[in-house]
N, C-alpha and C positions, 0 to 999 in steps of 0.2 A: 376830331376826337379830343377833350380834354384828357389836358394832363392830370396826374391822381398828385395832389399835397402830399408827398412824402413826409415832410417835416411833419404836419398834422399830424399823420397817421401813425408815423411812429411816438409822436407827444403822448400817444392814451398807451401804448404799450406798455408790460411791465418790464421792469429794468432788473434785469439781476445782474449788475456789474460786481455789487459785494460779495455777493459768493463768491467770485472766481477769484476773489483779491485775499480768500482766506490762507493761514499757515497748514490747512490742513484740509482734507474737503467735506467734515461732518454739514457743515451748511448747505451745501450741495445738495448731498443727496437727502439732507432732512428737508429741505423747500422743493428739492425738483422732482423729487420719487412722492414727495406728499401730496405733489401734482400727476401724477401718472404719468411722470416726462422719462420715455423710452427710445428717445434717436440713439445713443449709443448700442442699445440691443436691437436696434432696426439695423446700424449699420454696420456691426458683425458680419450679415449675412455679403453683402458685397465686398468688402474687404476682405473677407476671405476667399470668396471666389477670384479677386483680385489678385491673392497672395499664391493662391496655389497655380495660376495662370503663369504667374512671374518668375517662380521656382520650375514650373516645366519648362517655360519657356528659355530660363538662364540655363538651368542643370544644376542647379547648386542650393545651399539654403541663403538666405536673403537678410541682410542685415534695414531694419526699417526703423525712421527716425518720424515720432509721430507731434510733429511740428504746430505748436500751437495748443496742445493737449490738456492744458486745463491740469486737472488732477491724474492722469494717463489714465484715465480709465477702459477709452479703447483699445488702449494697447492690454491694460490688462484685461480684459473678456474675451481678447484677443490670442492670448496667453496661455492663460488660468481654465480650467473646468468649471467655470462659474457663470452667473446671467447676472443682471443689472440688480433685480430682488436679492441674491445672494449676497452682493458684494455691498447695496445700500443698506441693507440689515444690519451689516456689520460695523460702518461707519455710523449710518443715523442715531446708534442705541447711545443713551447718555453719559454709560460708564463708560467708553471706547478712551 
């Protein structure tokens, strides 16, 4: 079995290092919602069935530190009564 070029293959990728480097996250979610990019509202759905696992299983409520977080956004739809379209709306508009 060949091996797959990694290096290759991630060379055509696109790079979105600059978003994440911004003071704020309107770049975010104006280039990754303008792409249909919905992993943080995909992954709601197991983190909370995570969270509510851990809270039954401690007895307690749960202090959770969400490490690596970018703009915290999981943690806020995590949070908040809100979904990815809600909370990008409100960052991507230009007056924000």
């Amino acid at each position: 079995m060949k091996h797959a070029d990694f290096a290759g293959l991630n060379s055509i990728k696109a790079n979105f290092d600059a978003i994440y480097r911004q003071p704020d996250p309107r770049e975010y979610f104006r280039v990754l919602c303008g792409l249909d990019y919905v992993i943080p509202e995909l992954a709601r759905v197991p983190f909370t069935a995570l969270m509510k696992a851990l809270r039954r299983s401690h007895g307690r409520k749960l202090n959770i530190a969400d490490i690596g977080c970018s703009y915290g956004i999981n943690a806020a739809l995590l949070r908040y009564p809100l979904d990815i379209q809600r909370l990008s709306g409100r960052y991507a508009t230009s007056d924000m």
